[in-house]
N, C-alpha and C positions, 0 to 999 in steps of 0.2 A: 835659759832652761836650767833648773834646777839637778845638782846631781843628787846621785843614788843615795849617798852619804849624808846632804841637805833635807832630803825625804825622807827617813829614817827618824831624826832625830825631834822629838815631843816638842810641840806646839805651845810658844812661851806665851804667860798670860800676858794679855795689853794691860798697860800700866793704865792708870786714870791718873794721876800725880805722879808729876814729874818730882823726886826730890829736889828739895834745894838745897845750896851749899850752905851748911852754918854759921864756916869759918868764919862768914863777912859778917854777920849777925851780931849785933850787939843785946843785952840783957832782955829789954825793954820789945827788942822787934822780934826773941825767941816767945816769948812769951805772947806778945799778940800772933804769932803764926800759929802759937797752940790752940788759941782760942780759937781762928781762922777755922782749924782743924775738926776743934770739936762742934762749932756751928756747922759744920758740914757732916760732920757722923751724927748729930742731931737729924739733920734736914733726911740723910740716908735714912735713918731708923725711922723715922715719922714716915717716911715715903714705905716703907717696910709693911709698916703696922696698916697702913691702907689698902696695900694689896694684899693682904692677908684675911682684911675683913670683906673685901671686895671677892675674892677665891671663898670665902667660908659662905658668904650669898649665894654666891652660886652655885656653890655643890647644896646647898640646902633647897633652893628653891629645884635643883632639877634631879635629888635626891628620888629614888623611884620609890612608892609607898610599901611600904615593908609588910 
C-alpha cells in the first residue's frame, strides 16, 4: 500500500529510452547511435504527420455544414 507521501507526489513520465552509458563508447559507435536516434525521430515525426492528416479527415468529413 502506498503512503500519503508516495500519493502526493507528480506522476513521472515513462521513459521510452533507456539512456546509455557513453563512457564505453568509442568515436565511431557515438556517432552510429545518433544516427540510430535520428532514424527513430524521423520514423516518430512521419508517424506524427499521419495522424494529423488522418485527425484533419476526420474533422472534415464530420465537420457540420455551416
Amino acid at each position: 500500500m502506498a503512503t500519503l507521501e508516495e500519493e502526493d507526489r507528480p506522476l513521472r513520465k515513462r521513459r521510452r529510452l533507456e539512456p546509455l552509458v557513453l563512457d564505453t563508447l568509442g568515436v565511431e559507435e557515438l556517432r552510429d547511435y545518433i544516427a540510430e536516434l535520428r532514424d527513430e525521430i524521423a520514423r516518430a515525426e512521419a508517424d506524427i504527420g499521419k495522424k494529423q492528416s488522418h485527425r484533419s479527415a476526420a474533422d472534415a468529413f464530420f465537420r457540420k455544414p455551416g
